[in-house]
C-alpha positions in Angstrom: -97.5 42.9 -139.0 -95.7 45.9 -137.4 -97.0 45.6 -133.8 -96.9 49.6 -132.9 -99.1 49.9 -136.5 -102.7 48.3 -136.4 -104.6 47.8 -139.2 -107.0 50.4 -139.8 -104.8 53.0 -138.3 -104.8 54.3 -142.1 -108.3 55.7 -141.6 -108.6 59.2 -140.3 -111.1 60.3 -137.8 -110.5 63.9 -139.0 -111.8 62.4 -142.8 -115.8 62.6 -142.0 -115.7 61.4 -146.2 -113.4 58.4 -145.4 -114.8 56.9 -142.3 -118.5 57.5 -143.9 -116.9 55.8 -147.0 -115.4 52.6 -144.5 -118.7 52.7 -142.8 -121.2 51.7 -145.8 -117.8 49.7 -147.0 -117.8 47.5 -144.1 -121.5 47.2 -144.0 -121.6 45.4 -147.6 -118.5 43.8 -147.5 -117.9 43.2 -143.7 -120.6 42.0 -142.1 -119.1 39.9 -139.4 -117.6 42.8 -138.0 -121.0 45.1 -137.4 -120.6 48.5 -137.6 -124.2 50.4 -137.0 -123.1 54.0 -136.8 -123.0 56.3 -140.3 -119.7 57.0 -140.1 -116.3 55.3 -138.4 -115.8 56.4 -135.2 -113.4 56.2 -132.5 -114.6 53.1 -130.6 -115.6 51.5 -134.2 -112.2 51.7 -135.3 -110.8 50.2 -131.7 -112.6 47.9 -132.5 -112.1 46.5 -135.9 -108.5 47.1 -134.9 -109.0 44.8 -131.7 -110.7 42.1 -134.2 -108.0 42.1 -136.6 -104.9 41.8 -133.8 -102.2 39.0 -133.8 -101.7 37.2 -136.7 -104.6 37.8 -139.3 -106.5 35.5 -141.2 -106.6 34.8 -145.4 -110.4 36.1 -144.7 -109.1 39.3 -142.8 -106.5 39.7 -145.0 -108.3 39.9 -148.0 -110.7 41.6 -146.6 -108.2 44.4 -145.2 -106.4 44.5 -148.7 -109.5 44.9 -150.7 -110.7 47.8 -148.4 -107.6 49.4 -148.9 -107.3 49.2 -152.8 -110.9 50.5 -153.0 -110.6 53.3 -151.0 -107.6 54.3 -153.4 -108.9 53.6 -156.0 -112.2 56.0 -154.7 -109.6 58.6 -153.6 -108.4 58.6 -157.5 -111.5 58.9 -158.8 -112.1 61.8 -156.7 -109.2 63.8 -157.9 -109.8 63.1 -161.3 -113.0 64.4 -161.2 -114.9 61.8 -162.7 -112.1 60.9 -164.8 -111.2 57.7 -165.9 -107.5 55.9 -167.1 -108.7 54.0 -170.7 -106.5 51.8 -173.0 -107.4 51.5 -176.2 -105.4 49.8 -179.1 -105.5 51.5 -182.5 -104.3 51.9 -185.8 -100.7 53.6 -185.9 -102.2 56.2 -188.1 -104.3 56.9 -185.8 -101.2 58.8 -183.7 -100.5 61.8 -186.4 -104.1 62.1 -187.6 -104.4 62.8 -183.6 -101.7 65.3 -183.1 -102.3 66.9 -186.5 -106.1 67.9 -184.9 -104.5 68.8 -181.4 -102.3 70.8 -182.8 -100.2 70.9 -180.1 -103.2 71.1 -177.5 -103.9 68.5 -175.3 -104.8 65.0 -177.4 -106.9 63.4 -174.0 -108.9 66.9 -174.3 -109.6 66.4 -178.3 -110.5 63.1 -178.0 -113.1 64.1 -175.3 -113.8 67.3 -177.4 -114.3 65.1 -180.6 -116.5 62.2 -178.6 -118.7 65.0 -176.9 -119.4 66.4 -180.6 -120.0 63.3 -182.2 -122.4 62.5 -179.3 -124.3 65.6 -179.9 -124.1 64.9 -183.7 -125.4 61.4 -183.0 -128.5 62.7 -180.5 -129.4 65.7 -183.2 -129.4 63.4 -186.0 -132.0 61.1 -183.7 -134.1 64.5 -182.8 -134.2 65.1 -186.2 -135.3 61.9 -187.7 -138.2 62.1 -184.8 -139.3 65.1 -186.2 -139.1 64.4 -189.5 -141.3 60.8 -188.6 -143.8 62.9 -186.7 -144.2 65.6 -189.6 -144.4 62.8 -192.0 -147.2 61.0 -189.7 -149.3 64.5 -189.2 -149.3 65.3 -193.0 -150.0 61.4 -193.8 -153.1 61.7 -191.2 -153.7 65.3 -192.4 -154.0 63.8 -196.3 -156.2 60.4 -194.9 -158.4 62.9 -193.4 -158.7 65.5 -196.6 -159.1 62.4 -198.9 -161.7 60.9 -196.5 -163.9 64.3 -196.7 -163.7 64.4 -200.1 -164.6 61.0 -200.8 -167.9 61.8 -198.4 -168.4 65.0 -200.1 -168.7 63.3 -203.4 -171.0 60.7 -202.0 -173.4 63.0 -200.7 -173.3 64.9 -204.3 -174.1 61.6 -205.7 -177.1 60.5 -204.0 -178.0 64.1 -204.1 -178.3 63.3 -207.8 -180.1 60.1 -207.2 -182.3 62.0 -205.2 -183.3 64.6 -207.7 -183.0 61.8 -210.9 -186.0 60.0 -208.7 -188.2 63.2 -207.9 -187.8 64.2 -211.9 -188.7 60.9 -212.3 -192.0 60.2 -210.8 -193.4 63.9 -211.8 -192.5 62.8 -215.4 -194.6 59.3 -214.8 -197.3 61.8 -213.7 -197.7 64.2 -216.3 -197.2 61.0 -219.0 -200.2 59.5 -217.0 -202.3 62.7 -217.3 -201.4 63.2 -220.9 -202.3 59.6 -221.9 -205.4 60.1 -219.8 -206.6 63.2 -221.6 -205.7 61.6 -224.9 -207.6 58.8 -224.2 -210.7 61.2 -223.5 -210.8 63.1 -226.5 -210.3 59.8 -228.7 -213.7 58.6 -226.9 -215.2 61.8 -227.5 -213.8 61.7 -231.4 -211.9 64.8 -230.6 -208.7 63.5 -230.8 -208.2 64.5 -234.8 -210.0 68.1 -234.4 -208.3 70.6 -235.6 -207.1 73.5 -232.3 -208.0 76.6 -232.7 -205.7 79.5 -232.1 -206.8 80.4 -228.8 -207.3 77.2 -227.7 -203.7 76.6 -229.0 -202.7 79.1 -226.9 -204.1 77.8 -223.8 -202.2 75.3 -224.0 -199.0 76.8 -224.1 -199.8 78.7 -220.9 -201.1 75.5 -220.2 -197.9 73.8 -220.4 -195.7 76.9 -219.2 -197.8 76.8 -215.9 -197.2 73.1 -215.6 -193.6 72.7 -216.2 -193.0 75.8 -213.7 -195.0 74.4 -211.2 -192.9 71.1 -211.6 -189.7 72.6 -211.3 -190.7 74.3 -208.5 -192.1 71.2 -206.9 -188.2 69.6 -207.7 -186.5 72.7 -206.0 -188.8 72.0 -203.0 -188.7 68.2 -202.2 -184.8 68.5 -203.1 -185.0 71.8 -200.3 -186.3 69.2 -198.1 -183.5 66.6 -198.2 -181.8 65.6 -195.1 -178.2 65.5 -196.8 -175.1 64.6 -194.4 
C-alpha cells in the first residue's frame, strides 16, 4: 500500500452520514477494533488507520475491502432513491409488447407503472372478496337467525293449540258427565221418555245457550292465562 495513503483516509470527517454509517459498520463487522462513539471521529479514524499500518493482513484486508464495497454500494442506493438494478430473462416478445405500451416513454417507468397497478388490482380484488365473505356471513347469520324465530314462533303456536285442544277437552268431559248424570236421573225417576213441553223446551235452549257461552268464555280465559314464550 501507497505509504502517504492510509487506509481509511477515504472516509470523510466532514460526511457526519458516512462516519455514522462506518461507526455502526465497524461495530457489527469489526469488533476487534472497538469503536464506542456514534459516529467516526478524528482520533477513531487515527486509529483504525494506526491498526491497519504496514503490511495488512487477509483478515484486514477483507475486512477493509468489504467496508469499502458496502459503503458504495449504500452510496448507490442512496442516489437511486430506493431504487434497485434487476435482471430479469424474458420472452423476446416480451421487448415490442414493451415498447409498444411505452410508447416511446420510459420502459423502467411502465414496468413500475404496470407492477404498481397490478398490485393495487391484486389488493382490491383481496378487499373485495373480504367484503363480499363478510356480507355473505352477515346475511347467512341474518337468515339462521330469521329461520330460528320462526321456527320458535311456530312452536309456541303449536302448543298454544295443544293448550286450548286440552282446555276444550276437559270442559267437553264435563258437560258429557253432567248430561249423562241428568239422564241417568230422569230414567230413575221414569222421566226419561216424557214428552217436553214448549216452555220447558225452551228452557233448555237458554239452558244450553248460557252453557256453551259460559264455556267459551271459560276457554278465552284459561287460554288469557297462558304463560306463552
Amino acid at each position: 500500500m501507497n505509504g502517504n495513503k492510509k487506509p481509511f483516509d477515504w472516509i470523510k470527517l466532514n460526511n457526519r452520514k458516512q462516519c455514522e454509517w462506518a461507526a455502526k459498520y465497524l461495530q457489527k463487522h469489526g469488533r476487534e477494533y472497538p469503536v464506542s462513539s456514534r459516529e467516526l471521529r478524528e482520533q477513531d479514524i487515527e486509529h483504525m488507520n494506526h491498526a491497519f499500518r504496514g503490511e495488512l493482513s487477509a483478515v484486514q484486508t477483507l475486512l477493509l475491502s468489504k467496508m469499502k464495497n458496502a459503503w458504495t454500494q449504500k452510496k448507490s442506493r442512496d442516489q437511486n432513491n430506493g431504487r434497485k438494478p434487476y435482471s430479469f430473462v424474458m420472452n423476446t416478445g416480451i421487448e415490442k409488447m414493451l415498447k409498444n405500451i411505452a410508447n416511446g416513454n420510459n420502459i423502467n417507468k411502465i414496468l413500475e407503472l404496470l407492477i404498481e397497478d397490478t398490485d393495487k388490482f391484486r389488493k382490491n380484488l383481496e378487499e373485495q372478496k373480504k367484503s363480499y365473505k363478510e356480507d355473505i356471513g352477515a346475511k347467512l347469520a341474518s337468515q339462521k337467525d330469521s329461520e330460528a324465530r320462526r321456527t320458535q314462533k311456530f312452536k309456541v303456536q303449536i302448543e298454544k293449540l295443544e293448550k286450548v285442544q286440552e282446555i276444550q277437552t276437559e270442559y267437553i268431559e264435563r258437560i258429557v258427565f253432567e248430561m249423562l248424570t241428568s239422564r241417568t236421573i230422569l230414567q230413575d225417576n221414569n222421566l226419561a221418555d216424557k214428552e217436553l213441553t214448549q216452555e220447558q223446551k225452551e228452557q233448555m235452549q237458554r239452558n244450553y245457550d248460557a252453557e256453551i257461552h259460559q264455556l267459551k268464555t271459560r276457554i278465552k280465559l284459561s287460554v288469557r292465562a297462558i304463560s306463552w314464550r
